[in-house]
C-alpha positions as a printed Julia matrix, in Angstrom:
117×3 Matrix{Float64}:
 173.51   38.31  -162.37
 171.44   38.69  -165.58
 171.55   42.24  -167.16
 168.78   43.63  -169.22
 170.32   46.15  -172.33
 168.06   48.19  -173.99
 169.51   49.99  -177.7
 167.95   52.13  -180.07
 168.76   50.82  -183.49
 166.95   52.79  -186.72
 166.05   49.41  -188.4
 163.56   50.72  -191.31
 162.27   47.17  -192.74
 162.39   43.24  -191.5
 166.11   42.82  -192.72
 167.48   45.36  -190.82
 165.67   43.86  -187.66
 166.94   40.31  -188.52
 170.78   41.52  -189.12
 170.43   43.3   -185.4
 169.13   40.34  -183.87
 171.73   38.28  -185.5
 174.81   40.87  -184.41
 173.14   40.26  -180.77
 173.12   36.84  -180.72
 176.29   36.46  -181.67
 177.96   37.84  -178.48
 179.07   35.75  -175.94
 176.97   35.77  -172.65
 173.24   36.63  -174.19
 170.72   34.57  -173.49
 167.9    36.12  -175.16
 167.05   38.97  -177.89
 163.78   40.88  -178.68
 162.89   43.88  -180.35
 160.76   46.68  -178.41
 158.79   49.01  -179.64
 160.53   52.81  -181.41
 163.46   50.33  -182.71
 164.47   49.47  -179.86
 166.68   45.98  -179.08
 166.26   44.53  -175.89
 169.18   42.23  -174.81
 169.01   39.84  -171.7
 172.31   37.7   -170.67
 175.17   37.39  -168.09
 178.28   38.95  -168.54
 177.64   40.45  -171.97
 179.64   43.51  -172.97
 177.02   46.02  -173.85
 179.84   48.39  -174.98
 181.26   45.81  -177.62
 177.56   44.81  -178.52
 176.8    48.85  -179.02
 180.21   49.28  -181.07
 179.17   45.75  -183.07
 175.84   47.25  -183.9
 176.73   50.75  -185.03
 179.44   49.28  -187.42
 176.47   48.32  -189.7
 173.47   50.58  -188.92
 175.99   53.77  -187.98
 173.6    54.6   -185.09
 173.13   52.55  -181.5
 172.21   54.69  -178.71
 172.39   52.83  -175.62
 168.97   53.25  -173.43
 169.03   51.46  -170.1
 170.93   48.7   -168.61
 169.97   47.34  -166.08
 169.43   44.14  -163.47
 167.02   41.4   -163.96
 164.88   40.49  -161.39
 164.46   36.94  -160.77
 160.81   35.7   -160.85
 158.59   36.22  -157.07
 158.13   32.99  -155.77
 155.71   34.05  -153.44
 152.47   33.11  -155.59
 150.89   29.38  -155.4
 152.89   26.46  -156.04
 152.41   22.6   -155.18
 155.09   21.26  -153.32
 155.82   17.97  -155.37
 156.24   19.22  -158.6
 159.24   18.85  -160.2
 161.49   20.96  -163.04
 160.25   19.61  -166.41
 162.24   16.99  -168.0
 164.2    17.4   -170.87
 163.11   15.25  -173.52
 165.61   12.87  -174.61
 167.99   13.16  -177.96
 166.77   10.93  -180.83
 169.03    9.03  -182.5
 169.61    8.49  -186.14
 171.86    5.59  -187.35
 174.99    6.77  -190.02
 173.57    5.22  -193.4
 176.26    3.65  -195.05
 176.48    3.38  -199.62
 178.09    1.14  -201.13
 179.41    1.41  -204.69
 180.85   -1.75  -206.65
 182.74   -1.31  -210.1
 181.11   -3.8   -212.0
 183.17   -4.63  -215.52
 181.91   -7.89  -217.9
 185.13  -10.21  -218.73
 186.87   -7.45  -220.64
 186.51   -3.65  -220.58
 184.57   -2.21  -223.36
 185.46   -1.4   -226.48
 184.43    1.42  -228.26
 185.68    1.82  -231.63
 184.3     5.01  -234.04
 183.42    3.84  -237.78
């Protein structure tokens, strides 16, 4: 079941919110990252250790204050649908060919000589 972790994190300017989004995305099991409002990092994923994640974060801002976690609610169903659609397709992989060089030594009948008057 998907978790939703909610940290406060002082990040003053736009690196310090791009090195605590990085630090989150690196753990294994998120899924995805946002920042709230007041500093706050919001972290949904499955199986994510929130107590390594916390630990991770305060070794470079010195302050992460775990807020909330808690369980994600999957999305009600109950609203209109039409039976026959289907999940969207993913669209396929495009494929680039390797390019190959190719490098020739090219010498006249005899190597050069160079000779310093």
């Amino acid at each position: 079941m998907q978790k939703k972790i909610v940290i406060h994190v002082p990040m003053h300017n736009e690196k310090a919110r791009s090195k605590a989004m990085t630090i989150a995305v690196a753990v294994p099991g998120v899924a995805a990252v946002s920042i709230g409002e007041n500093d706050q990092l919001v972290v949904i994923g499955e199986g994510v250790d929130f107590v390594c994640l916390a630990k991770s974060l305060r070794k470079k801002f010195c302050f992460a204050d775990i807020v909330s976690v808690e369980d994600v609610k999957p999305p009600d169903s109950s609203g209109p649908s039409s039976p026959n659609s289907s999940p969207p397709q993913p669209t396929p992989a495009q494929y680039c060919p390797p390019v190959y060089y190719e490098t020739r030594v090219v010498y006249d009948a005899s190597p050069p000589n160079c000779t310093i008057l």
